[in-house]
C-alpha positions in Angstrom: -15.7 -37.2 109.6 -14.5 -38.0 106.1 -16.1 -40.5 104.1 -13.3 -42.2 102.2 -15.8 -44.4 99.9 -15.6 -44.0 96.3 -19.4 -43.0 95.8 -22.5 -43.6 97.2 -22.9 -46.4 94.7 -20.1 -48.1 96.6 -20.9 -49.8 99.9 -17.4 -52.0 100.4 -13.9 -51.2 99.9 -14.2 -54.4 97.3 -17.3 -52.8 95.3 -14.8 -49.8 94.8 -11.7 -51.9 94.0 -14.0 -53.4 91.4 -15.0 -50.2 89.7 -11.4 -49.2 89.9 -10.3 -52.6 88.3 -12.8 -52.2 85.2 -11.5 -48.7 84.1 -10.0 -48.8 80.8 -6.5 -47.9 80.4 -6.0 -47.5 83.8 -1.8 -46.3 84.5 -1.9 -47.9 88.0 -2.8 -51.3 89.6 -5.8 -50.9 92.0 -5.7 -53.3 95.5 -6.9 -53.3 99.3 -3.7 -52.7 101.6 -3.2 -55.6 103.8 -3.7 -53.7 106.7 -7.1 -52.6 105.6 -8.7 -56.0 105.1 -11.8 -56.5 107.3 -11.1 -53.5 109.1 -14.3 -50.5 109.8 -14.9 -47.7 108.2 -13.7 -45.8 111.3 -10.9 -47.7 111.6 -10.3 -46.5 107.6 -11.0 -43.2 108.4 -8.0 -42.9 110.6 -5.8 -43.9 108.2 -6.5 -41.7 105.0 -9.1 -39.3 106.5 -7.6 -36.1 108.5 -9.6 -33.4 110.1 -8.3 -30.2 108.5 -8.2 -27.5 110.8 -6.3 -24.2 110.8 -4.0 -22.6 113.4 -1.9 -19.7 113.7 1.5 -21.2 112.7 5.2 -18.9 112.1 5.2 -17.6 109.1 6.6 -19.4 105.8 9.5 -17.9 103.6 7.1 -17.4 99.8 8.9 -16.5 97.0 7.8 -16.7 93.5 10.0 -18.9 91.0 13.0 -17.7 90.2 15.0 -17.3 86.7 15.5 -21.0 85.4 18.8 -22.7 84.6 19.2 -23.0 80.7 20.4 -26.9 81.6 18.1 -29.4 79.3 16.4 -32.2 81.6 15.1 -33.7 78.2 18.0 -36.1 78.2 17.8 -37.5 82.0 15.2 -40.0 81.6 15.0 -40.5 85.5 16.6 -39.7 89.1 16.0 -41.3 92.2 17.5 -40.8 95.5 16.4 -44.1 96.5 19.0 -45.4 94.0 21.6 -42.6 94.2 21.8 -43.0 98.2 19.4 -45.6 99.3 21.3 -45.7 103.2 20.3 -42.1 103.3 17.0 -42.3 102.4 15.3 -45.7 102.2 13.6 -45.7 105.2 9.5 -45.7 105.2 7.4 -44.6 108.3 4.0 -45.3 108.9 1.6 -42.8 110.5 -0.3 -45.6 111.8 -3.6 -43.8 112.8 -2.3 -40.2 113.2 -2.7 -39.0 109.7 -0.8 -35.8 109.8 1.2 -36.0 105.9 3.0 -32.8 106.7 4.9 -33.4 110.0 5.4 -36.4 108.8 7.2 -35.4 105.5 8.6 -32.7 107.2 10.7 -35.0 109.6 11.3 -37.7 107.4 13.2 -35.0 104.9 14.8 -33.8 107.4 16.5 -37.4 108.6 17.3 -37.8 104.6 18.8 -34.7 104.5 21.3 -34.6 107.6 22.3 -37.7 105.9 22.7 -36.9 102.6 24.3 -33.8 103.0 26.9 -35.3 106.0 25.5 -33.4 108.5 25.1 -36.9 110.2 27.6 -39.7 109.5 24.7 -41.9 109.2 21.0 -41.5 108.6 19.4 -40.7 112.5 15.3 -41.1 112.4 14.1 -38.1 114.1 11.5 -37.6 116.4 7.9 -37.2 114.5 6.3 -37.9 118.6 8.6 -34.8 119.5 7.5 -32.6 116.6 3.8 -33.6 117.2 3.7 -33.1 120.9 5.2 -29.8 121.0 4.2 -28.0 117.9 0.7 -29.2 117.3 -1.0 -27.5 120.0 -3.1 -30.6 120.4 -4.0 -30.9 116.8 -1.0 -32.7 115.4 -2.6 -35.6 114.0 -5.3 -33.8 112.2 -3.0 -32.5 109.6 -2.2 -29.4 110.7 0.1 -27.4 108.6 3.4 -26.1 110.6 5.5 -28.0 108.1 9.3 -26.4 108.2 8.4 -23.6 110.1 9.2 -25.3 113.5 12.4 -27.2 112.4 13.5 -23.4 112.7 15.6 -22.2 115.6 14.6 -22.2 118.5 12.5 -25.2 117.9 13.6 -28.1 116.1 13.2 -31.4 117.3 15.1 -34.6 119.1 16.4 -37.7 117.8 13.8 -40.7 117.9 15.9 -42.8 119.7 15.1 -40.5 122.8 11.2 -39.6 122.0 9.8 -42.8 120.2 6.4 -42.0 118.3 3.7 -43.7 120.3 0.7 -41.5 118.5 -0.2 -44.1 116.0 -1.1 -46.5 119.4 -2.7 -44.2 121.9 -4.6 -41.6 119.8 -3.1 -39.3 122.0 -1.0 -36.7 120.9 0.4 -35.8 124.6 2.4 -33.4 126.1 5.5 -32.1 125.0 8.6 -34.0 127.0 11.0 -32.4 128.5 12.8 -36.0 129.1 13.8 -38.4 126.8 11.8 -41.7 127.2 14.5 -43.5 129.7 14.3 -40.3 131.6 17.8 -39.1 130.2 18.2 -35.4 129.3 17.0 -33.7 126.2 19.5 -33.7 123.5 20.3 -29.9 121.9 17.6 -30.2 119.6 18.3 -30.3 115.8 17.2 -27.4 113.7 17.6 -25.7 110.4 18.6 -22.9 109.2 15.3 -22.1 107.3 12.6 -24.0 105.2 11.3 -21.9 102.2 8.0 -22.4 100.5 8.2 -21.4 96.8 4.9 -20.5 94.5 4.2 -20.5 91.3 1.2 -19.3 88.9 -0.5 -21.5 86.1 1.5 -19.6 83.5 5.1 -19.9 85.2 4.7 -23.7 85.6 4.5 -23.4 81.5 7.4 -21.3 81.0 10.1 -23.9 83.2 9.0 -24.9 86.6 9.1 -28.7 86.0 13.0 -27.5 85.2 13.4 -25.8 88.0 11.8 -28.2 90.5 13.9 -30.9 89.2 17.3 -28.9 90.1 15.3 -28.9 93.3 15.4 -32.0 93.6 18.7 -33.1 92.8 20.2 -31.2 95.7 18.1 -33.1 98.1 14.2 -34.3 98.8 11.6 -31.8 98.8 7.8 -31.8 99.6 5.0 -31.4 97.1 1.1 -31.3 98.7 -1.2 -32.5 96.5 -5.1 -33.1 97.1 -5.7 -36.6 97.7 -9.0 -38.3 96.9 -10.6 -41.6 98.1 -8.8 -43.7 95.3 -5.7 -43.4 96.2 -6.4 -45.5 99.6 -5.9 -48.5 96.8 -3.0 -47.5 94.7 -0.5 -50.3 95.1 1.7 -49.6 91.8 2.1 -48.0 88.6 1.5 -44.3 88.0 -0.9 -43.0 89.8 -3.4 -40.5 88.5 -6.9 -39.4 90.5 -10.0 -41.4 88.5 -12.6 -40.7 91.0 -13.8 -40.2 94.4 -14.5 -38.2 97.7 -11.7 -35.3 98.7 -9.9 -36.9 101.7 -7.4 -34.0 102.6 -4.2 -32.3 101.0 -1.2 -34.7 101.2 2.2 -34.0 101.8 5.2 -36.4 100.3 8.6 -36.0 99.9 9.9 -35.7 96.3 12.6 -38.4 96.2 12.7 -38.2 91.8 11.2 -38.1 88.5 10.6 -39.9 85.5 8.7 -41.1 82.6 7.1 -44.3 81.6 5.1 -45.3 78.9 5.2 -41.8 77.7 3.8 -40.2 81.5 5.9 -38.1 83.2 5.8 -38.6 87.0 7.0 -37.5 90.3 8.4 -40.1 92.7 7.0 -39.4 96.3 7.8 -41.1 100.0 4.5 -41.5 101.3 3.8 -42.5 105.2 1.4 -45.3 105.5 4.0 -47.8 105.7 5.7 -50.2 103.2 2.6 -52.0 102.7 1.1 -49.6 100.8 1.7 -48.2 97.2 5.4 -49.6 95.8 7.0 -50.2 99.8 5.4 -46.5 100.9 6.1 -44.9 97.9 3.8 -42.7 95.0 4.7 -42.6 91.9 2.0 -40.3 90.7 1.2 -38.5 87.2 2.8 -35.2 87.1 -0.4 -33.8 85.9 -2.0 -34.4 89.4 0.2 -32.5 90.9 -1.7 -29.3 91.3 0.0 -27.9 94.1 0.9 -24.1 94.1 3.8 -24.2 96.4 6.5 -26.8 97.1 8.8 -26.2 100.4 12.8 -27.8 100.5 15.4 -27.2 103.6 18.1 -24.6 103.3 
């Protein structure tokens, strides 16, 4: 199990919050979530700490970064979904205790996007239990990586209306339903055509992929994975950057924009602890934490 305290110095979540609160210059305001006060270290654990197993999993789509518009981003200060189309996309889940970043990403971009692209007259919150239960072999909520790969015919997944996520309560991840909850029929599930995964080297990044991840992201949300350490249990606004503490797992959030303040460029990511964590469920984090070699979007 994952020790999500800051060091060994640290016994309390409130001995790390002070260590956190006396670093100079810090871009980000340091607090406990609500829904962390008094609680275990197990009971912390479930939230921010996933068991990282592997699986065989359908193959991704990888392609390396292709030739980069010539359009200058130096100009656009900002974008943010949650301003250009917040019915579309201002929703915030919470994984409860099933930390599992990437289905959880994975499904909530795939609600924005149906919306945002008129697929669905209205956004329609999608089934995460669905995804989990069926897909995750029984490993769902320990972050296991399937990702896009089964929103892909002939998988896909069921509105949530008809499979309501119950993980976060029971533990359990169950089996897959063939019955909505109210014992109706299955829906035709919703699928896309295909997620890619794109990659980049140290040296491409350099040469334009902030560019080209931007024009990304102005079609709709994509997901960035990034390597999450023990502080950012307490990030609850500004822009966050990694100051110290025990690897907790890779993340997954969906990119809903961009911009810079007080001179630090930053990615604006959907998280999925709920809206009591970070600014309402979402990171604003420094782009220079994003270390991530791949980024995947929904074609």
């Amino acid at each position: 199990m994952f020790c999500v305290l800051l060091s060994q110095q640290s016994s309390s979540l409130q001995d790390s919050l002070e260590v956190l609160k006396n670093i100079p210059d810090l871009t980000w305001t340091p607090e406990i979530p609500k829904f962390l006060l008094n609680k275990s270290q197990e009971h912390i654990d479930k939230y921010f700490a996933p068991k990282l197993q592997s699986k065989q999993i359908p193959p991704h789509v990888h392609r390396s970064i292709p030739k980069y518009s010539t359009e200058d981003y130096s100009s656009n200060k900002d974008f943010d979904w949650t301003v250009q189309n917040p019915k579309c996309v201002n929703y915030v889940e919470s994984m409860e205790h099933c930390v599992a970043t990437e289905p959880f990403a994975t499904i909530n971009m795939l609600s924005d996007i149906m919306c945002l692209r008129k697929y669905d007259n209205e956004r329609v919150r999608y089934s995460h239990q669905y995804y989990l239960s069926c897909y995750g072999q029984g490993t769902g909520c320990e972050n296991t990586e399937f990702g896009f790969s089964y929103l892909e015919a002939p998988y896909g997944t069921v509105p949530a209306s008809c499979v309501a996520y119950t993980s976060g309560l029971t533990g359990e991840i169950g089996k897959c339903p063939n019955k909505c909850d109210d014992g109706s029929d299955l829906p035709k599930r919703t699928t896309i055509i295909h997620g890619e995964m794109v990659t980049w080297g140290n040296n491409e990044w350099d040469e334009g992929g902030e560019n080209f991840v931007k024009e990304a992201v102005k079609l709709n949300p994509i997901q960035f994975s990034f390597k999450a350490y023990s502080d950012i249990i307490f990030y609850s606004a500004g822009i966050f950057s990694h100051q110290f503490g025990d690897y907790i797992g890779d993340f997954r959030g969906e990119v809903m924009g961009w911009g810079t303040e007080n001179g630090i460029k930053y990615w604006k990511l959907k998280m999925s602890f709920g809206e009591e964590w970070g600014e309402n469920g979402y990171l604003r984090i420094a782009q220079s934490d994003i270390m991530t070699k791949f980024w995947e979007f929904s074609l």
